[in-house]
N, C-alpha and C positions, 0 to 999 in steps of 0.2 A: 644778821644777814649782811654780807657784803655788798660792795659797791656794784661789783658784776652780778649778784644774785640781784640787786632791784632793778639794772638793767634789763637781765634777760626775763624777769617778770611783767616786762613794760615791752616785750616783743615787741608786740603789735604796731608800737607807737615809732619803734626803732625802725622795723620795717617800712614804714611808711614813709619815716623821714629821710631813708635810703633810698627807699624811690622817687623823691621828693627832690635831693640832692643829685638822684644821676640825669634826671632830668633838666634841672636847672645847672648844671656842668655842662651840660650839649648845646642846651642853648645860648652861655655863653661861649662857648669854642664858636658857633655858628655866627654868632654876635661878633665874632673878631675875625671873622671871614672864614675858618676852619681851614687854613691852612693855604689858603686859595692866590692870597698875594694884594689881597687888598680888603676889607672892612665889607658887612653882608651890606650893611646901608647904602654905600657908594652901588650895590648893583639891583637895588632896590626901588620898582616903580610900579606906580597902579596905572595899569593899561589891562583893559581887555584882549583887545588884540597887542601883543609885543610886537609882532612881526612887521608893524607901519611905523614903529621908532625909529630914530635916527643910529646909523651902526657906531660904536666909536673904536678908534683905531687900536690895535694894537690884540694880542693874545694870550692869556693865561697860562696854556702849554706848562702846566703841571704833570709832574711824574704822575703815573700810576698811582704809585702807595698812596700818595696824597689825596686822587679821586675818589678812591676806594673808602679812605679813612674821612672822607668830607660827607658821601654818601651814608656812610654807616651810623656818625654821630647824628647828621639830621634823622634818620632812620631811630635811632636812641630817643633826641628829643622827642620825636614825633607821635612816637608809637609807645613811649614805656608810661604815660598816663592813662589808657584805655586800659592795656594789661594789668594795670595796679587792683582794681577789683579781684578778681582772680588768682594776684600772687597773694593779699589779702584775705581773701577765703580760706584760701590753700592752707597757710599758718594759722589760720583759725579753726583748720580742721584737724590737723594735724596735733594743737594743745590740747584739744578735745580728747586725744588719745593717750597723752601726756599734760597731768595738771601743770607741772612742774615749766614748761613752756621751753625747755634745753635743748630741742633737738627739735624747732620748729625752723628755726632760722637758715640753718645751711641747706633744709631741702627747699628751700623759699628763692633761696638764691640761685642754687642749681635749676630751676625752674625758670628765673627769668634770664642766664645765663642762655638755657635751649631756646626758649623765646627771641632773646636778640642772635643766637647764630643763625638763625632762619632769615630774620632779616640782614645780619652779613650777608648769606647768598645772594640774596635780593640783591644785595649792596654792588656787586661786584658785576650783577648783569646788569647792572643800570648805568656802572661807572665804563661796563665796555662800551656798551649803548653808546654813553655820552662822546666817547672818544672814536666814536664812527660817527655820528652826526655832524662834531665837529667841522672835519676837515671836507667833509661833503657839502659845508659851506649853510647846514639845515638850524645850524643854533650856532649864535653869535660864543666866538672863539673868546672873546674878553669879557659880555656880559650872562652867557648862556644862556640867553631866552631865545624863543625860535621864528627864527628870519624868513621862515616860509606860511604862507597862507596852508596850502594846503597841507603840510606838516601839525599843523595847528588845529586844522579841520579835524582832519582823519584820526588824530589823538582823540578830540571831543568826541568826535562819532562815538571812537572804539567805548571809548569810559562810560560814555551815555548809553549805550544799547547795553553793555556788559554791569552796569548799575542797576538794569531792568532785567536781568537775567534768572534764571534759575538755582545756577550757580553762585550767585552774588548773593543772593538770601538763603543758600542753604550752609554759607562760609559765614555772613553774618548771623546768624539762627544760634552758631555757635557760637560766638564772640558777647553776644549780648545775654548767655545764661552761663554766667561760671558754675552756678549749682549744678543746670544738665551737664556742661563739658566735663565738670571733674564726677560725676556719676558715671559716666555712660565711659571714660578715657583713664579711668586711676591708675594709676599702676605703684608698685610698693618700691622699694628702697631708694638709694639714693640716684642711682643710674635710671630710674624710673621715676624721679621728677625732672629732670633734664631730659627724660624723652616725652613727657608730658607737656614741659616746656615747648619741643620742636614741635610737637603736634599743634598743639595752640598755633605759634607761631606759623604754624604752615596753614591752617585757615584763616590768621590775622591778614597774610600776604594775600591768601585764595581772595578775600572779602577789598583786599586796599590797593592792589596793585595798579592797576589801571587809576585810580586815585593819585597815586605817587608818581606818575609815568606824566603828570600834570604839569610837574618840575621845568622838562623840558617847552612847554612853552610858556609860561610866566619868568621862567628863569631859575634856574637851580638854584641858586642861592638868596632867591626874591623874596626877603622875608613877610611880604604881607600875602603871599601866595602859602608859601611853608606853613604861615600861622592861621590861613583861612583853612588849608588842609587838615590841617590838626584840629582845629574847632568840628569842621566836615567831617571825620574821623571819632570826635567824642560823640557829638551829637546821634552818630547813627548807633555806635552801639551803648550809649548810657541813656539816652531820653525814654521814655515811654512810645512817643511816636518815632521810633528811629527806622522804620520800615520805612515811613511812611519818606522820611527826611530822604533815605535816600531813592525812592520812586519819584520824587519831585527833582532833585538835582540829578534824576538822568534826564528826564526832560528836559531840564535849563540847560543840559551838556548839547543835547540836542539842537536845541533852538541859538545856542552861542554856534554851534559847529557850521550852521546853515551862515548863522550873519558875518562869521569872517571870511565866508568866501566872496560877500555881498560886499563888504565896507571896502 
């Protein structure tokens, strides 16, 4: 047996560790500011309300590409550990049909490939978002957290009601049984785990968005916000109670949304 035959006979383990590696690559790009012009630390603070900090001088005024590509890898960190179940399954189902394990890996990839262009799109209406709020003066141009009360509000509102929604549990419903999603969504070849991919991913975004839209007032690149989102993110769809995780954190969205109009 060769060296490549006991590798691809350890699939599993390779895939993993690729998931494991694109993750921990995003998070350091985001660790060295992702391209932003300074370090995520330096824009990094724990405050409830952002909006009552002091502003400090000066602007980011980043191209485009760069928005785009800062949004997309936190997008990468944030999101390709919950998907790992599922890309995981998928190449376990897939060997199942093949002992040999050779032809598990490239639709595994293709799959999280559709998964993360779903989040690009994401990516790109967040990063216009961002570059309209900017100049309207609603998120600080140098540290991106959001300079308004009611900006701040009306975000919590929106996430908290939309957390208790219909729609939010019937986008999580999916996310939290990779066995139903790939039941009920299979599709065959290889152009058909890449559109299996996008499906995922279009109820990943259905189930997170207003989650991620959080950004804008702790600060886009505030990493204890980034990383409390991403805990808020596994926990709803890996725990056992993750319905429940998130019917309780729209409540607390709630009840934050009321007190920063207060404080």
């Amino acid at each position: 047996m060769t060296v490549i035959d006991g590798v691809l006979r350890r699939e599993r383990a390779v895939v993993a560790v690729g998931l494991a590696a694109i993750a921990a690559l995003a998070w350091l790009y985001i660790w060295h500011g992702a391209g932003m012009g300074m370090p995520a630390l330096a824009m990094t603070r724990l405050s409830l309300f952002p909006h009552l900090q002091a502003e400090l001088p000066g602007s980011m005024d980043n191209a485009w590409p760069i928005v785009i590509a800062m949004w997309w890898v936190m997008m990468i960190a944030m999101m390709t550990p919950s998907a790992a179940p599922l890309v995981l399954l998928y190449g376990h189902v897939l060997r199942r049909h093949d002992p040999q394990g050779r032809n598990a890996w490239l639709p595994s990839l293709l799959l999280l490939a559709g998964y993360l262009t779903v989040w690009l799109a994401f990516s790109l209406a967040a990063a216009a978002l961002q570059k309209l709020l900017e100049p309207a003066g609603l998120i600080s141009p140098m540290m991106l957290w959001s300079r308004s009360a009611w900006l701040s509000a009306g975000v919590l509102a929106a996430a908290g009601l939309y957390q208790l929604s219909n729609i939010k549990y019937a986008c999580l419903a999916q996310c939290r049984s990779p066995v139903r999603f790939l039941t009920e969504h299979w599709r065959p070849g290889l152009s058909g785990s890449f559109l299996l991919g996008v499906r995922h991913g279009a109820f990943c975004v259905g189930c997170c968005w207003t989650l991620m839209a959080l950004l804008f007032i702790g600060g886009v690149m505030n990493l204890i916000w980034i990383a409390a989102l991403t805990f808020a993110v596994l926990a709803e769809k890996l725990l056992p109670a993750g319905h429940a995780v998130s019917k309780v954190s729209g409540y607390v969205l709630l009840v934050w949304s009321a007190a920063t109009l207060i404080v």
